[in-house]
C-alpha positions as CSV (number, residue, x, y, z in Angstrom):
1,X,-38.0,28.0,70.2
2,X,-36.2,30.6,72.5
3,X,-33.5,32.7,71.3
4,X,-31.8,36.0,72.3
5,X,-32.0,39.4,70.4
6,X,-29.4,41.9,72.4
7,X,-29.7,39.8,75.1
8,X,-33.4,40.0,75.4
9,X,-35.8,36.3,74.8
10,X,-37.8,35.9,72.5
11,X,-40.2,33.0,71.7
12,X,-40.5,32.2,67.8
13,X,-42.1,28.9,66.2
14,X,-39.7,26.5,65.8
15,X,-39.5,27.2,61.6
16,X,-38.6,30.5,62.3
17,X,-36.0,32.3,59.7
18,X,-33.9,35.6,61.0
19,X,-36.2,38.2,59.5
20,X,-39.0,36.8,61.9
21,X,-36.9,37.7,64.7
22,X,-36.0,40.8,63.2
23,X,-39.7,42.1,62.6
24,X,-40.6,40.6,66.5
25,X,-38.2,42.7,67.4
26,X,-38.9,45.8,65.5
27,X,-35.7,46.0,63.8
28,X,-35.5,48.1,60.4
29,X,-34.0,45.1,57.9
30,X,-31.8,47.6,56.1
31,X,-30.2,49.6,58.8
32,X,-28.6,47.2,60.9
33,X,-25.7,44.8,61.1
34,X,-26.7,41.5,62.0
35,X,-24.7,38.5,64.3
36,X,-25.9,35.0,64.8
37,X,-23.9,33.8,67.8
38,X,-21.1,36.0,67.1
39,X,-20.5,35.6,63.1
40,X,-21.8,38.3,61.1
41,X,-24.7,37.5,58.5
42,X,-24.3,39.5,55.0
43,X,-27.1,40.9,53.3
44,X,-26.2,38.8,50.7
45,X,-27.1,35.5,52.5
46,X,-30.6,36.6,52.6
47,X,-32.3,36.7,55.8
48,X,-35.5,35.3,54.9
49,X,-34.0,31.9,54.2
50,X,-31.6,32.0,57.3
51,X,-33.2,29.2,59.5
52,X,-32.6,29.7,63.2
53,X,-32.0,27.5,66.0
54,X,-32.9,27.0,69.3
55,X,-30.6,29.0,71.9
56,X,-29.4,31.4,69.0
57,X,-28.3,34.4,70.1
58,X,-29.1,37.7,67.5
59,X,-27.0,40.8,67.8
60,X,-28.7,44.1,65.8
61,X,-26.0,46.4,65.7
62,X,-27.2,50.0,64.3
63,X,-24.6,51.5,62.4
64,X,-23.0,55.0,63.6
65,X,-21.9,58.0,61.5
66,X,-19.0,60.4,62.8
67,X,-16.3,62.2,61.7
């Protein structure tokens, strides 16, 4: 299947779950925030049992500290 991380493609098998995108990509599983087409994932949902679909689009959003 094709999807989108930060609107680059990626090619996964088509049983893929979101932490296979995530380790494709090189994303750090605990640092970032993560969006399927827009809606935020929690932590909670698990990611290794989130099934993704063709044409998803993944947004890894790293978290930023200030003051």
């Amino acid at each position: 299947m094709n999807i989108q991380i930060n609107n680059q493609p990626l090619s996964l098998p088509d049983d893929a779950f979101l932490t296979d995108s995530l380790v494709s990509y090189g994303a750090a599983l605990s640092l970032y925030a993560i969006a399927i087409n827009s809606e935020f994932v929690p932590r909670a949902q698990q990611y290794s049992v989130r099934a993704l679909k063709q044409g998803d689009c993944i947004d890894v959003i790293k978290p930023v500290a200030g003051g």
